[in-house]
Backbone as a ProteinNet text record, in pm:
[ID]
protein_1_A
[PRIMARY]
XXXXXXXXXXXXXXXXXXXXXXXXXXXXXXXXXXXXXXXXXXXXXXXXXXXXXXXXXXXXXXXXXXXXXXXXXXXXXXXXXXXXXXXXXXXXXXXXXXXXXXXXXXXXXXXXXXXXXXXXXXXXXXXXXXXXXXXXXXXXXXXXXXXXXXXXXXXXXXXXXXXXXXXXXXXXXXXXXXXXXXXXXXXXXXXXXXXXXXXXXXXXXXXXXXXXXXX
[TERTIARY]
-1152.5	-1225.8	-1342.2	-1340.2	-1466.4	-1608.4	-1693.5	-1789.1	-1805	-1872.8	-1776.8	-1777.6	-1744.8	-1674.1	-1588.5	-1433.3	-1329.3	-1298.3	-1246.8	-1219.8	-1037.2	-1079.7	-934	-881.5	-731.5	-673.2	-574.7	-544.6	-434.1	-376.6	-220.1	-111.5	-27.3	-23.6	37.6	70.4	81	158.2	42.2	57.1	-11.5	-82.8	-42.8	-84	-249.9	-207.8	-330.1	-472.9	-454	-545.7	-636.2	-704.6	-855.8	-961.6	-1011	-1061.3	-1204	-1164.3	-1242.8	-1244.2	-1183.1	-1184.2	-1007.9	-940.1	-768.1	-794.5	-667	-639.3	-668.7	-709.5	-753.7	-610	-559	-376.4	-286.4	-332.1	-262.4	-306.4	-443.8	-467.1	-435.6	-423.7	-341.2	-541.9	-561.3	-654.3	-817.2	-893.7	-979.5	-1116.2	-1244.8	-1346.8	-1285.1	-1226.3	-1253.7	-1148.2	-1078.9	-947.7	-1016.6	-1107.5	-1113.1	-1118.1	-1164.9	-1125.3	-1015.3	-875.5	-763.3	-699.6	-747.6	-720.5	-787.3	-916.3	-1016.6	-1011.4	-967.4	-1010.1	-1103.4	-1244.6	-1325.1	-1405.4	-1414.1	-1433.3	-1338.5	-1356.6	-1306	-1315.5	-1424.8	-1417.8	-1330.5	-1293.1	-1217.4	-1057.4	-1024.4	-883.3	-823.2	-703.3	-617.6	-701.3	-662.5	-737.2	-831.3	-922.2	-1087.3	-1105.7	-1077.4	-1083.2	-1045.2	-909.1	-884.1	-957.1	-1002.3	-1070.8	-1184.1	-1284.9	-1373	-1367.8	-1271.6	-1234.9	-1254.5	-1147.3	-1122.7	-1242.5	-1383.9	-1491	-1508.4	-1387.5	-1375	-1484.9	-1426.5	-1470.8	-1366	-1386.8	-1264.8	-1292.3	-1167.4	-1198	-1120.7	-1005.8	-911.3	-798.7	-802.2	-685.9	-606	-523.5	-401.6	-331.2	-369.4	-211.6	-233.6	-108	-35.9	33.6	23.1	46.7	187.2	277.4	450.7	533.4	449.8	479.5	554.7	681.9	775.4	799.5	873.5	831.6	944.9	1066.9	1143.9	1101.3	1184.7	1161.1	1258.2	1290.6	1316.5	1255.7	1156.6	1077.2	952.2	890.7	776.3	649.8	555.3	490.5	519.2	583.2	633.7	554.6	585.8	460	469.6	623.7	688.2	648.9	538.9	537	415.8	418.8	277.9	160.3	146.1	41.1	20.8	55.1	-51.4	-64.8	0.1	-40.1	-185.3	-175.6	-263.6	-413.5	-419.2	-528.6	-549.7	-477.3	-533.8	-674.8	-679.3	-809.3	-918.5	-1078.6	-1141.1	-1251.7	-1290.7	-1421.1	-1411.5	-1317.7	-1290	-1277.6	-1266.2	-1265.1	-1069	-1046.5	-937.5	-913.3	-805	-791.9	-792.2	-851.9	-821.3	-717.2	-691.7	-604.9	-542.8	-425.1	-321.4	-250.6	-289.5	-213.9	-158	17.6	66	166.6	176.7	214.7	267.3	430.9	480.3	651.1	702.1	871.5	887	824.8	862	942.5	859.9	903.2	1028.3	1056	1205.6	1273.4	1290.9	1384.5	1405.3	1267.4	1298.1	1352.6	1351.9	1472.5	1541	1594.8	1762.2	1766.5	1670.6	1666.5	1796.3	1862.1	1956.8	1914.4	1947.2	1875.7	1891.9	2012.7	1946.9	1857.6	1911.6	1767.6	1633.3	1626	1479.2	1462.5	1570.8	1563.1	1532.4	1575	1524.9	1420.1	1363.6	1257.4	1095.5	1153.5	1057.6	1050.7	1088.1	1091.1	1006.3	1082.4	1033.4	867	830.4	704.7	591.8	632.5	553.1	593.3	664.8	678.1	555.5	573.2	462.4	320.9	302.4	177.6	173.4	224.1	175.2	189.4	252	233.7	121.4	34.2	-93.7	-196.8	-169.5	-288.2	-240.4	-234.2	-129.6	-221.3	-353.8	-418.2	-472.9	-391.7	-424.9	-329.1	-362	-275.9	-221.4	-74.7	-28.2	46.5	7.6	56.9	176.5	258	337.3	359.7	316.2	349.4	473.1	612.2	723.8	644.5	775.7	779.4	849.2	706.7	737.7	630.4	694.8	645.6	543.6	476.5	410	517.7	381.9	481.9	342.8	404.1	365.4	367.2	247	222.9	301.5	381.7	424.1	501.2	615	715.2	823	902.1	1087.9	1107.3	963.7	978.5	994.2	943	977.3	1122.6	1225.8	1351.8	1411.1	1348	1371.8	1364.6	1292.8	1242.6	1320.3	1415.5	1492.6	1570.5	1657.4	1693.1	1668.1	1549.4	1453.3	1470	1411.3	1353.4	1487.4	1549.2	1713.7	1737.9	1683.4	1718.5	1589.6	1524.1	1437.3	1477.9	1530.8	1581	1660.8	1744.9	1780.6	1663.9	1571.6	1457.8	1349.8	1380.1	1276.7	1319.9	1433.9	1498.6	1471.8	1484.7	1465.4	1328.7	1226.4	1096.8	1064.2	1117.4	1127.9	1193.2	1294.2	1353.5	1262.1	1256.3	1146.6	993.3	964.1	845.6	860.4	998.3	1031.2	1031.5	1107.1	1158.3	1055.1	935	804.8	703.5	683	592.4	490.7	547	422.4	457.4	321.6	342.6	373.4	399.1	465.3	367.6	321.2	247.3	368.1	432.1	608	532.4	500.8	429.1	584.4	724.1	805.4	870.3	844.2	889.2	809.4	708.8	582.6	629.5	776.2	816.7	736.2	607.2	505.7	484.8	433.5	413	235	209.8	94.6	59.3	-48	-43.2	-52.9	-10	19.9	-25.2	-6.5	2.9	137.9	229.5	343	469.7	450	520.5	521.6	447.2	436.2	307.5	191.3	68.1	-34.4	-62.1	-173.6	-289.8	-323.4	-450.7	-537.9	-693.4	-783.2	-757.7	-663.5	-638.8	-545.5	-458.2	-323.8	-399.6	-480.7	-550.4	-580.5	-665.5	-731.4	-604.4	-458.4	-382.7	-287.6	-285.9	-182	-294.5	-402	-556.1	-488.5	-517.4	-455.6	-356.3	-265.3	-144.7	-115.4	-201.3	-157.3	-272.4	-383.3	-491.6	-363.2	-320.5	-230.7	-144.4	-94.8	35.5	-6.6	-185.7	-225.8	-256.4	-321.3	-415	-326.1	-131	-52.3	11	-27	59.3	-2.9
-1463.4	-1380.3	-1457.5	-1423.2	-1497.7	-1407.9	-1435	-1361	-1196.2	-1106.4	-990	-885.7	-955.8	-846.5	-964.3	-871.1	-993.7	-1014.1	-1141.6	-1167.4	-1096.1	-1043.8	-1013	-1059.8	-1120	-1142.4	-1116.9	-1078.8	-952.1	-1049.6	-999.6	-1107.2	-1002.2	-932.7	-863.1	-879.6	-755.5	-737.5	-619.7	-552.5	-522	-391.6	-346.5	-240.6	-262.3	-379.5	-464.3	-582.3	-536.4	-642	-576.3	-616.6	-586.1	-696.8	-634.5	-760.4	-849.4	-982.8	-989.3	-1044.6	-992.4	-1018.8	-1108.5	-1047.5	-1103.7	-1191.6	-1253.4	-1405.2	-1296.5	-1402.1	-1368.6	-1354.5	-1460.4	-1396.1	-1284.4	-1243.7	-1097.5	-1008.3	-934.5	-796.3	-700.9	-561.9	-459.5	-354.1	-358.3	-273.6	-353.1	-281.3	-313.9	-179.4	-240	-128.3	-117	-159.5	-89.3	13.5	-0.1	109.2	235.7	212.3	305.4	453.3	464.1	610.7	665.9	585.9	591.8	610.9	526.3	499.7	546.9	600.1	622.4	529	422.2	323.1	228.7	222.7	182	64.4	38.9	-95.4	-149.3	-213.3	-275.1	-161.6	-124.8	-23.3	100	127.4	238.7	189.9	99.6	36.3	50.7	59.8	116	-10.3	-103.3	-235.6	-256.9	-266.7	-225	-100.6	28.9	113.3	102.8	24.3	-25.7	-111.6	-194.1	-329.3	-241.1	-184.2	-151.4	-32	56.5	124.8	46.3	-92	-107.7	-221	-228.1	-335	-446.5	-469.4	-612.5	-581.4	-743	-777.9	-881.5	-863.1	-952.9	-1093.4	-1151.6	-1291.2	-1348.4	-1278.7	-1366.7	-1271.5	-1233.4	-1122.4	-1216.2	-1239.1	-1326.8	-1255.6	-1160.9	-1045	-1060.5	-1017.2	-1058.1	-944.5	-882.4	-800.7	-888.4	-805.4	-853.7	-985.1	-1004.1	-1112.7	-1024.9	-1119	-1070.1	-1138.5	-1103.8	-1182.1	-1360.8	-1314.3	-1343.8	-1502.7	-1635.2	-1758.5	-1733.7	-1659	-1636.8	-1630.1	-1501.5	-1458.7	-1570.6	-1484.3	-1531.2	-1549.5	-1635.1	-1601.6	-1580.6	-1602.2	-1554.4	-1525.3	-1432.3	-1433.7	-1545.4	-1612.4	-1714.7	-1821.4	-1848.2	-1991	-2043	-2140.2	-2226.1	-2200.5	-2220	-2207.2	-2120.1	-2010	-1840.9	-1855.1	-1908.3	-1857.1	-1929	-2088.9	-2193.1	-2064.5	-2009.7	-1915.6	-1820.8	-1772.8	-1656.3	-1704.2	-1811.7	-1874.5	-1928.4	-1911	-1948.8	-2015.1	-2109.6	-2183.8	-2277.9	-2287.9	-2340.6	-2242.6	-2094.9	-1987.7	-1976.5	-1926.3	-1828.4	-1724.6	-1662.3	-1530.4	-1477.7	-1406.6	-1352.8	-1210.4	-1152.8	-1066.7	-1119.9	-1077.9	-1048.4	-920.9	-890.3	-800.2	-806.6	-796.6	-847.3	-697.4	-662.7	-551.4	-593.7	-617.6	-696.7	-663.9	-655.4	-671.7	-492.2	-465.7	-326.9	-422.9	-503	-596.2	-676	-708.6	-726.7	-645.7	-515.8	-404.2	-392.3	-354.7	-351.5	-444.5	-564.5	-677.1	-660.6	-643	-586.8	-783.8	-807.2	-957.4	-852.8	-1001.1	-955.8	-947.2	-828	-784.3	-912.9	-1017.4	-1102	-1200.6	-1216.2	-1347.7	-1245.3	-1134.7	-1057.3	-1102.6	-1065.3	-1087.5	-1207.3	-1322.7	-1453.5	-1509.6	-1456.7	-1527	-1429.8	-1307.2	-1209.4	-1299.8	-1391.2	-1417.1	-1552.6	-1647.9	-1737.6	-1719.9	-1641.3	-1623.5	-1578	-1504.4	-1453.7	-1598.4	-1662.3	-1792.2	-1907.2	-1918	-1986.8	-1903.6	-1799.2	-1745.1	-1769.2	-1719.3	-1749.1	-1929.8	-1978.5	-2121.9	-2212.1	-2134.8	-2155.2	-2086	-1961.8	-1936.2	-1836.6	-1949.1	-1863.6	-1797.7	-1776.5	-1694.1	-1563.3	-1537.6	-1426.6	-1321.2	-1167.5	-1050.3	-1068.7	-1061.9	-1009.3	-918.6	-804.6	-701.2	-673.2	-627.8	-596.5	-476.1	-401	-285.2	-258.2	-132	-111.1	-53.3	-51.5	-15	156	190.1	317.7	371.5	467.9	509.2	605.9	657.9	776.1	886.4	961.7	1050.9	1125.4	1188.5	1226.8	1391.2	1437.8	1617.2	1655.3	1761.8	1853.5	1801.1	1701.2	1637.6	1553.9	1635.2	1576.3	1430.3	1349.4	1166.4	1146.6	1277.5	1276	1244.8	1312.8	1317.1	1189	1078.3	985.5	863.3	889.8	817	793.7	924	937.8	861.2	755.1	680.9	540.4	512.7	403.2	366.9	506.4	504.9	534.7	551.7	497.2	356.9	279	177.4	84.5	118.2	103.5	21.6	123.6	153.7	18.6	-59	-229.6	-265.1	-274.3	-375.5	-376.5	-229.3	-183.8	-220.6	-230.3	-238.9	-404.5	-511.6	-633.5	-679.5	-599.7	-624.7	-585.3	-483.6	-475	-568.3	-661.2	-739.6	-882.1	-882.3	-995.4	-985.7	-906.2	-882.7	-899.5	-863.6	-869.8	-1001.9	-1088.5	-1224.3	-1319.9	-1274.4	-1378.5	-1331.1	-1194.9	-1146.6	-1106.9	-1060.8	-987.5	-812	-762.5	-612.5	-569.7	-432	-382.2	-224.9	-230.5	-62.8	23.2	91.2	107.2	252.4	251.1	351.5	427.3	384	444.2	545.5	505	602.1	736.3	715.1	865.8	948.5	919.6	1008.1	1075.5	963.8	1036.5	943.3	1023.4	949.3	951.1	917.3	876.6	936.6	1017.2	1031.1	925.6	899.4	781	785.9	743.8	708.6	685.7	645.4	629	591.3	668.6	668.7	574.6	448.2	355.9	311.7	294.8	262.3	364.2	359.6	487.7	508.7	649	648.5	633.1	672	687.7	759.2	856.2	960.1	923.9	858.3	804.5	660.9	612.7	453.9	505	626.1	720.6	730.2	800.2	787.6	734.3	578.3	535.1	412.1	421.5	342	449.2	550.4	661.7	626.6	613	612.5	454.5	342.1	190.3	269.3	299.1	293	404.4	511.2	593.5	483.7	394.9	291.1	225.3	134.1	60.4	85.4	233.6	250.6	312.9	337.7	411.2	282.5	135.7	54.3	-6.5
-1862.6	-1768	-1706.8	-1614.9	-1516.6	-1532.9	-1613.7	-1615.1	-1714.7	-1653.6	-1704	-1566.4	-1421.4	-1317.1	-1335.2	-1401.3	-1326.1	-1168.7	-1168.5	-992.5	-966.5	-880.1	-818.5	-697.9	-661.9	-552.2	-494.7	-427.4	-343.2	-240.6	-260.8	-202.4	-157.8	4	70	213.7	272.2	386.9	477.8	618.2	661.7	593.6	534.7	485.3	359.9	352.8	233.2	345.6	476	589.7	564.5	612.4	664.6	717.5	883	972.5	870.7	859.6	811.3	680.9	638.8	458.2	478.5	509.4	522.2	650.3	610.4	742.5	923.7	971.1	1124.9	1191	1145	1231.5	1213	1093.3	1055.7	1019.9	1057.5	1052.4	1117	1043.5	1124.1	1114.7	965	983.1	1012.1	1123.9	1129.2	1206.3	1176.3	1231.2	1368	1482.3	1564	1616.9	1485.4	1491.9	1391.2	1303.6	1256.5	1276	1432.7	1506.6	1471.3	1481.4	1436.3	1331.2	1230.9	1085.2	1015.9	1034.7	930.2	848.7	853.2	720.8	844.5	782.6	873.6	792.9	694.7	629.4	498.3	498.6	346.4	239.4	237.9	122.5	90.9	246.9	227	209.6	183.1	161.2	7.8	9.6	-168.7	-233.3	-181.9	-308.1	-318.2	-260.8	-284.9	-371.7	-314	-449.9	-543.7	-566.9	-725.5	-770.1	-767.6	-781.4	-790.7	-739.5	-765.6	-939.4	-910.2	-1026.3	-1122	-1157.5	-1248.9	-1330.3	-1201.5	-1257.4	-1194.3	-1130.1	-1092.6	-918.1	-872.2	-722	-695.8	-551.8	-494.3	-488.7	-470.5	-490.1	-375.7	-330.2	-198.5	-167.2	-75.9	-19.7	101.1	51.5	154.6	193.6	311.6	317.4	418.2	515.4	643.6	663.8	811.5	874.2	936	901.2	954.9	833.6	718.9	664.8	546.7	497.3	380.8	279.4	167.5	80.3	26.4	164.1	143.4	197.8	199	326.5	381.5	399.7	560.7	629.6	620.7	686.1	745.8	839.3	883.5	781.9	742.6	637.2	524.4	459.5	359.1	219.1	135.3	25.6	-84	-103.8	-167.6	-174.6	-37.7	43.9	-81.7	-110.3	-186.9	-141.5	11.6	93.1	69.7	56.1	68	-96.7	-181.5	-308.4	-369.9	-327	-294.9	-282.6	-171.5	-113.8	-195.8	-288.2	-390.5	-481	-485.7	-522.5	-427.6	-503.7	-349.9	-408.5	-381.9	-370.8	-517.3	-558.8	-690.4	-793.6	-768.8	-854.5	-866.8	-1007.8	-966.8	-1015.4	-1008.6	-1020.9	-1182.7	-1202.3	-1348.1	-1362.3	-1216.4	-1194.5	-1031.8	-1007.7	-893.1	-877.3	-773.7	-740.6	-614.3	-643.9	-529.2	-507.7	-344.5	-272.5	-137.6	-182.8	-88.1	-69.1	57.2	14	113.5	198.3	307.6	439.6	437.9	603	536.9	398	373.4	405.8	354.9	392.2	504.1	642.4	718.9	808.4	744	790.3	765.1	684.9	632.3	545.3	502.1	431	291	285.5	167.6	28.4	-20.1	-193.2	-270.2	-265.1	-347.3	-268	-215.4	-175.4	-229.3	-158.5	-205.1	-355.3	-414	-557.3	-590.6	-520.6	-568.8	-528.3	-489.6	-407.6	-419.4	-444.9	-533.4	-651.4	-764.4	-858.4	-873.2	-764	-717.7	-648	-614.3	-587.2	-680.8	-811.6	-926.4	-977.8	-1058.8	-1112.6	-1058.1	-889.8	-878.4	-888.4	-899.8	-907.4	-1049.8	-1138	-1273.6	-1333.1	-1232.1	-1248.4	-1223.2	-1107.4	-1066.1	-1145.8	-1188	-1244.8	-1376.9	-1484.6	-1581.5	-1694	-1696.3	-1723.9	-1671	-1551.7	-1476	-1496	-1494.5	-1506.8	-1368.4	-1379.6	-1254.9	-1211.3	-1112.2	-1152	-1024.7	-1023.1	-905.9	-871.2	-728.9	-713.1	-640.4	-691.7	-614.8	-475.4	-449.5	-265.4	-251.7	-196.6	-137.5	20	62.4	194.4	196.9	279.1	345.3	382.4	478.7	543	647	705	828.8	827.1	881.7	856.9	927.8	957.1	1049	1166.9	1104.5	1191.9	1164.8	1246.8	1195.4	1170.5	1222.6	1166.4	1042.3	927.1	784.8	748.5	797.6	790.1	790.3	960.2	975.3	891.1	808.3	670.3	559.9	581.5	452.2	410.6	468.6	485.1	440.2	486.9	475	339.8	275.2	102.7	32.8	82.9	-29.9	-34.5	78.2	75.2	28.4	-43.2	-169.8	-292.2	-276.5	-457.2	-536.7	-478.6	-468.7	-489.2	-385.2	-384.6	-514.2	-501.6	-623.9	-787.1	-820.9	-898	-919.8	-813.1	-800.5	-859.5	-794.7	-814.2	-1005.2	-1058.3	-1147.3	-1253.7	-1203.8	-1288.4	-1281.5	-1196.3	-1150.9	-1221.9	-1260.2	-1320.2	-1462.8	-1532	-1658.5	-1690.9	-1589.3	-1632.8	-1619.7	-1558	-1551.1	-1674.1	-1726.7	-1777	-1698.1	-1582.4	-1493.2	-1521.6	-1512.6	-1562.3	-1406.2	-1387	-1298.6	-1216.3	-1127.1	-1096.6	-1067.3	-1119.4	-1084.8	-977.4	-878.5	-762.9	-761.4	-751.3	-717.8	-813.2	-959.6	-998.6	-1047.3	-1010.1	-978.8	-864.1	-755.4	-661.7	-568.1	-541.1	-482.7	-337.6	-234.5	-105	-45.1	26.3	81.5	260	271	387	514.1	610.3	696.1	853.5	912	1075.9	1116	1039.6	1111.9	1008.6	876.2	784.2	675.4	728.7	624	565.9	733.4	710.2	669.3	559.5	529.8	649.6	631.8	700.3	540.4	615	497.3	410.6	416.1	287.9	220.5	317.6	235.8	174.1	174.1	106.2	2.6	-44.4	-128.6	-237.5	-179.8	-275	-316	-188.6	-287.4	-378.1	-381.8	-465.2	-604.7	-607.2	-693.3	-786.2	-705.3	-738.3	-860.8	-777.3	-864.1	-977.1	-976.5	-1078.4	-1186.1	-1161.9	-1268.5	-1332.5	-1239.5	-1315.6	-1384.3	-1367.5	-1388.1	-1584.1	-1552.2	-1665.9	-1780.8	-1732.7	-1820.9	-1910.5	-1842.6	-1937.6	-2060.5
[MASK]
+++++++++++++++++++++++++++++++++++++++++++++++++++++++++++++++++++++++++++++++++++++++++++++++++++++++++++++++++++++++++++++++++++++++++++++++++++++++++++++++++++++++++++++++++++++++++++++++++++++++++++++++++++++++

């Protein structure tokens, strides 16, 4: 442990940005959307409220708005380079938390490669910093008040359940613990089914701290 606030570092996708704190090429959330989003600083974001919950402070948030976890993809979460960045100033992580693998699905990237390369990416994280907890959260959606786009969804989140299953095996075979968000059957309020607003940050922050604190 670094001290006694451990350091934390977050390895995601747009839903985990924020202007400012995450890379300049890929933020989705920032203050001057907050009209929009209600998530209007850092603080009001799922990983900041966990991280703060659980004592800690941040140490390096590498997440990328459109980035997957696969190499295929653009960015990838797999790549050395972004994992390289989970550490900062000569510090590293004493926790990870990585929330990654929606922009696979919605590629239609193939379950195994996801699967291999989900694996391949915790391997080098705990290869870099093999005193650090690393935790992995499954993949699940939002939803939207008072409109048939719910329905449209339904779909989506069957096609989960592979990935999720992947991420789970992948966590076994490294010794990374798991926030299993999916099998709590619970969703998050959103903007557009996937990206939380401020209420949906509130619970899916909720939601990892329940997974976090049941293992």
């Amino acid at each position: 442990m670094s001290g006694m606030q451990p350091y934390f570092s977050l390895l995601g996708d747009s839903i985990s940005t924020f202007q400012d704190v995450t890379p300049p090429g890929g933020v989705y959330y920032a203050p001057a959307f907050g009209a929009i989003t209600g998530v209007c600083s850092a603080e009001d974001t799922w990983w900041m409220q966990v991280i703060h919950a659980l004592g800690g402070r941040l140490l390096a948030n590498n997440s990328w708005s459109g980035s997957s976890v696969a190499s295929t993809g653009a960015l990838s979460a797999c790549s050395p380079s972004r994992i390289r960045k989970l550490a900062a100033d000569g510090i590293t992580p004493d926790h990870v938390l990585v929330f990654s693998g929606l922009n696979d699905v919605n590629q239609y990237v193939p379950e195994d490669r996801f699967a291999a390369d989900y694996e391949l990416m915790l391997r080098r994280i705990r290869e870099a910093y093999p005193q650090a907890a690393v935790t992995c959260g499954t993949l699940i959606t939002g939803y939207l008040d008072n409109t048939p786009f719910n329905r449209q969804l339904t779909p989506f989140r069957e096609r989960l359940v592979p990935y999720n299953e992947a991420i789970r095996r992948a966590a076994a075979a490294t010794g990374c613990q798991v926030a299993d968000l999916a099998r709590l059957d619970a969703r998050y309020p959103s903007m557009d089914g996937l990206h939380p607003n401020k209420a949906g940050m509130t619970q899916l922050a909720r939601l990892w701290l329940q997974c976090m604190q049941v293992q």
